[in-house]
N, C-alpha and C positions, 0 to 999 in steps of 0.2 A: 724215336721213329716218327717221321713224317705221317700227317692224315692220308694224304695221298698212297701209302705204303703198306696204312695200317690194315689191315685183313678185316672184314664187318660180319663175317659167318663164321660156324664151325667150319663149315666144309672147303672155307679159304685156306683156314691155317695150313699150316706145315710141321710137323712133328707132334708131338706131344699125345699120341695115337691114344693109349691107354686112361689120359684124361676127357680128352673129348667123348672118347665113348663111355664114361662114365657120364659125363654132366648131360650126355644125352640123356641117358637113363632117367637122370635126377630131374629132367625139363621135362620130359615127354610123360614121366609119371605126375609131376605138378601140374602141369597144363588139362592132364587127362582127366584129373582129382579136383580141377578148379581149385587148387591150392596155391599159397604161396612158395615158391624154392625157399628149402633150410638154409642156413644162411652158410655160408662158403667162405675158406678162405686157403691161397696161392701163398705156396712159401717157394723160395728160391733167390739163386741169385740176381743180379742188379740186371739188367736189359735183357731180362730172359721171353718177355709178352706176358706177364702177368694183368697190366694194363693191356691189353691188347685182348687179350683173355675175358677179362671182366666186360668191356664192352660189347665183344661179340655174344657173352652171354646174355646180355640185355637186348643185344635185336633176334637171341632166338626166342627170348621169351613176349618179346613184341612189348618192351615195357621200358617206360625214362630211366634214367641214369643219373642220378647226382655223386658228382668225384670230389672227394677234398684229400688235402696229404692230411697225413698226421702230425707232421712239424707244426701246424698253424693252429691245434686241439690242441689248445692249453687248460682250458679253462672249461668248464657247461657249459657259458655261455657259448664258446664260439662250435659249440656242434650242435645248439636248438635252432639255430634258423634252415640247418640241414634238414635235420627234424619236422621239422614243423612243413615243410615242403613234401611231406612221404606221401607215396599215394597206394592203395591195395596192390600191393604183387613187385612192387618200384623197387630198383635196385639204389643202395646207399653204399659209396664205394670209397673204403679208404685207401690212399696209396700208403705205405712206410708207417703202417699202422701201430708197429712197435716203439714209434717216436709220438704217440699221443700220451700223451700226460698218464699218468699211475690213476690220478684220481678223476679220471673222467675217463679209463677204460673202468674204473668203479660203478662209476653210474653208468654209465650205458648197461651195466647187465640188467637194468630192471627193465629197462629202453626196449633192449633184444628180444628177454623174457617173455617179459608181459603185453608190453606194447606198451609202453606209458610212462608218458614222463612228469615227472615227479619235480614241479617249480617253488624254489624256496623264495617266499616275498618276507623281504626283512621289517623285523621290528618298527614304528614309527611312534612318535609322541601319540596319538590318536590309537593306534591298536596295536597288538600284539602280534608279533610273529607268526606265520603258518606256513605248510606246504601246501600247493595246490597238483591234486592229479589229475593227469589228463590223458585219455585213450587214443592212442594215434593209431591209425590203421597198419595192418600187419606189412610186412617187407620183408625184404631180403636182403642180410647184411651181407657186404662184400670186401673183405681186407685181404692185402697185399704184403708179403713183409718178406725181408732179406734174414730178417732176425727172430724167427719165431720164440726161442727164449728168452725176448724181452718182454713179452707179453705176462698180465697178472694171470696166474692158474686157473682161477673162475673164469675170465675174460676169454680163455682160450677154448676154454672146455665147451663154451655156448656157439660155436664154430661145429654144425655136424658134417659139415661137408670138409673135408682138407685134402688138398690135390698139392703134392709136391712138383713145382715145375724144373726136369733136369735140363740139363746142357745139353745141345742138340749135336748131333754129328755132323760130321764134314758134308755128305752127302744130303742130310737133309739142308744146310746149309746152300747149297748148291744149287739145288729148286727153287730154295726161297728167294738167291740171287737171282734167276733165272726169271721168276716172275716178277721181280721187281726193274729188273734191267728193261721188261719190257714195257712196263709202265712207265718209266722213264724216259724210254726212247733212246737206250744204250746200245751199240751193236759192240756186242762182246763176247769172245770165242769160249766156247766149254773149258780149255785146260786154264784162260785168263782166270775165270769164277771159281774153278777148285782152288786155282792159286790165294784166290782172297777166303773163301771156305775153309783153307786148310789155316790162317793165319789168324781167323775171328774168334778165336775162343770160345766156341760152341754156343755164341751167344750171339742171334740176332741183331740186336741195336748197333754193335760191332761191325758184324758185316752190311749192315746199312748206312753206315758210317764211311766206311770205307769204300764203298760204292759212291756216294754222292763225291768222296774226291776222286775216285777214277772218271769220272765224269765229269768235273771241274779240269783233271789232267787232259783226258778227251779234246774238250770244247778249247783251252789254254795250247796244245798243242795243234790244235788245226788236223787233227788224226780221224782215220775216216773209220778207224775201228781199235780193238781194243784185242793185242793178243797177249799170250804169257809174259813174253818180254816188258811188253809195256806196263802189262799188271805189274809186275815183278820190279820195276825202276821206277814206276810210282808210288809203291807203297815204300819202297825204300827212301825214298825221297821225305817217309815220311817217320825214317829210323824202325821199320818195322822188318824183320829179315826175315829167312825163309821157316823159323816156327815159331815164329808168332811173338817174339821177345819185343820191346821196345828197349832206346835208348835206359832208360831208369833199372829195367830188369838185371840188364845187362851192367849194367856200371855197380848193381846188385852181389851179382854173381862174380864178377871180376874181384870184389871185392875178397869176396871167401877163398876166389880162387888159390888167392895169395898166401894165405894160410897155410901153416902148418898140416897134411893129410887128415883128415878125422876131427880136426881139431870143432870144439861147439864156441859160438859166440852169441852172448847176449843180445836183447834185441834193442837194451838203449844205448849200447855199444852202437848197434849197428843204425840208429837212429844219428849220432854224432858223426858217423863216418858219412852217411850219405846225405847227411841236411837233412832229412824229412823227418817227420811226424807217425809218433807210431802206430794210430789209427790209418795210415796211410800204406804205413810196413806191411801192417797184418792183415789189413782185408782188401788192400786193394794190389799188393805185388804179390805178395808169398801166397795167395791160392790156388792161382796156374804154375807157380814154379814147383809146386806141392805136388800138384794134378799130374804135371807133365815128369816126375821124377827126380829133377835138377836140386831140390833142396831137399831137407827130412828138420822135423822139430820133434828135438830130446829137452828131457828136464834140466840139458846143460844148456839150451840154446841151440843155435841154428846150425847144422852140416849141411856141405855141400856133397849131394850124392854121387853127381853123373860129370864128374868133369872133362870128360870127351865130348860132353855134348855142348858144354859154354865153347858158345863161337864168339 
């Protein structure tokens, strides 16, 4: 999601009702206590505003922000100069925090804990070994994960805040588009935006996504506005049809169709039939085919459930 797009309040967002009025609680009691927020952390799926989330929580707290993925936490070293940057009250925000290293979500629990971090300066011909401790001002940690049980058990436990963020509905969808279209300077009719609402997967980044090429469509066609139809023959354009399937889904399902009724099929079967990779199978197709009905997974493999509904 674009800067321009991103929400910088609670009272921006759009859905996720039941979280916001919680972390008001958790901000308005910290702020009132001169404390620091307990440290929090968003699980859910991929483009859902987890990032977006974490940000705005940092300007109600009126306090900096330092972001790093997790993929780039290999080592201690590459998460002390984050450290070492913390200021009283500061948020330290990891994205995909379940892709940071095993033994540096180890050390950080002393990190979180205590506040202090604990530097190993090695041996030298001239002296011996030691740790040096050092007290870093207290914060608030902030992780993001798609995969909460990748995380170490200690590691997660030091997390008192946990906000599950769900998949939005069509409707909320709908406003979100609605406010974003106007930031963009789209003119785009009500039933066009349910039409991209109803196809983004309950997921934000999606239907932002989708927006900025209706809007490329727009501008590319010389079109003075934007209705069902036009939604409707540019996302198609973009193999996306009326619920929400792409091209891959669908060459997916086409495949099972063909099967035997009932029949289960493996998933590196199904890996050899469509080219792809299985990490790709299982978290990135089959969890709207799952959501939406169309598949079911048995201990024999994959059934297709709904085959009146493969278009």
């Amino acid at each position: 999601m674009s800067n321009k797009l991103r929400p910088e309040r609670f009272d921006d967002l759009i859905g996720q009702d039941d979280i916001i009025n919680n972390l008001k609680i958790s901000v308005k009691s910290a702020i009132t206590r001169g404390d620091v927020l307990s440290h929090c952390l968003f699980y859910g799926g991929a483009g859902l505003g987890k990032t977006t989330l974490a940000r705005a929580l940092a300007n109600e707290l009126d306090v900096p922000i330092q972001i790093a993925n997790g993929a780039s936490l290999t080592t201690n070293k590459d998460v002390l100069p984050y450290l070492m940057k913390v200021e009283r009250g500061s948020i330290f925000f990891i994205d995909e925090i379940h892709r940071v290293n095993k033994k540096v979500q180890e050390y950080l629990l002393t990190v979180i804990e205590d506040f202090r971090l604990d530097i190993v300066i090695p041996a030298s011909k001239n002296s011996e070994g030691e740790t040096v401790s050092i007290d870093i001002p207290k914060f608030c940690f902030v992780g993001a994960t798609t995969e909460m049980g990748d995380l170490v058990q200690p590691f997660l436990d030091r997390f008192k805040l946990k906000h599950f963020i769900h998949q939005y509905t069509v409707e909320e969808l709908r406003l979100l588009l609605d406010i974003n279209a106007k930031k963009m300077n789209i003119n785009i009719s009500e039933d066009a935006m349910k039409v991209v609402a109803k196809v983004s997967r309950g997921t934000p980044r999606i239907a932002n996504n989708f927006l900025e090429w209706l809007r490329d469509y727009k501008v590319a066609n010389n079109l003075q506005g934007l209705h069902k139809t036009e939604a409707t023959q540019a996302l198609q354009m973009q193999g996306i049809d009326e619920n929400g399937l792409n091209p891959i889904d669908r060459k997916y399902l086409k495949f099972l169709e063909k099967l035997p009724k009932g029949t289960a099929i493996g998933v590196n079967t199904l890996c050899s039939a469509l080219s792809l990779d299985r990490q790709t199978i299982e978290n990135k197709i089959e969890p709207y085919l799952i959501q939406q009905g169309y598949i079911g997974r048995t201990p024999k493999g994959r059934v297709l459930m709904a085959r009146e509904k493969v278009s």
